[in-house]
C-alpha positions, 0 to 999 in steps of 0.5 A, a space after each residue: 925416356 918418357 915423363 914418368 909416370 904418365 907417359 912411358 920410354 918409347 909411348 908414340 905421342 898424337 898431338 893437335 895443333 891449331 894454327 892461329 895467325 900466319 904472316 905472308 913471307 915477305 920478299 926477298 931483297 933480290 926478288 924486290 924492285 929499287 922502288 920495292 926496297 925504297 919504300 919498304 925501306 922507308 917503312 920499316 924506317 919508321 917503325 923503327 922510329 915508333 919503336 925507338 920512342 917506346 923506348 924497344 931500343 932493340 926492335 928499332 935497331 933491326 929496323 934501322 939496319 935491315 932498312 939500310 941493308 935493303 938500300 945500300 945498292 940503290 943508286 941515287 940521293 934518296 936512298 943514300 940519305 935514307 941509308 945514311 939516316 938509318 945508320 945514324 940512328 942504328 947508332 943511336 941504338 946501340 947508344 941507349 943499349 949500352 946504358 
C-alpha cells in the first residue's frame, strides 16, 4: 500500500480543499410548475441551439432531450411543438455524431 517511498502502507493522509465555484442544484421536474418547465425548457432549447453551431454536437444533444423530457406531460400546443423541435433536432445530433 501507500506511494513508496514518500507515504508509507497505512500512513493517514490530511488533505485541504478549497472550494471554488458551486452552482445552485436546479429543481427537479416534479418539484417544477407547467410554466417552470416550459420555459426552463425553452432555455435549454436554446443553448442547445448555441451549442450546436459551435459545433458541441453532444452538449446540444443532452439539451435538446432533457428539454423534450421536461415537456412531454405538458398539455398544450406550445409544448407539443416545442417538444417536437427538440427531437428533430436531437436527431439531428445524433446525425452529425455519426460522421
Amino acid at each position: 500500500g501507500g506511494s513508496p517511498p514518500k507515504i508509507p502502507g497505512g500512513a493517514t493522509l490530511l488533505f485541504d480543499v478549497e472550494l471554488l465555484d458551486f452552482y445552485p442544484k436546479k429543481k427537479e421536474p416534479w418539484e417544477m410548475s407547467t410554466e417552470e418547465k416550459l420555459e426552463t425548457a425553452i432555455s435549454g432549447k436554446s443553448v442547445g441551439t448555441e451549442a450546436f453551431k459551435s459545433k458541441e454536437f453532444r452538449k446540444a444533444l443532452r439539451e435538446y432531450e432533457q428539454s423534450a423530457s421536461l415537456v412531454e406531460d405538458v398539455e398544450g400546443d406550445e409544448a407539443k411543438a416545442l417538444r417536437i423541435a427538440c427531437l428533430a433536432n436531437a436527431t439531428q445530433c445524433y446525425m452529425n455524431l455519426k460522421e
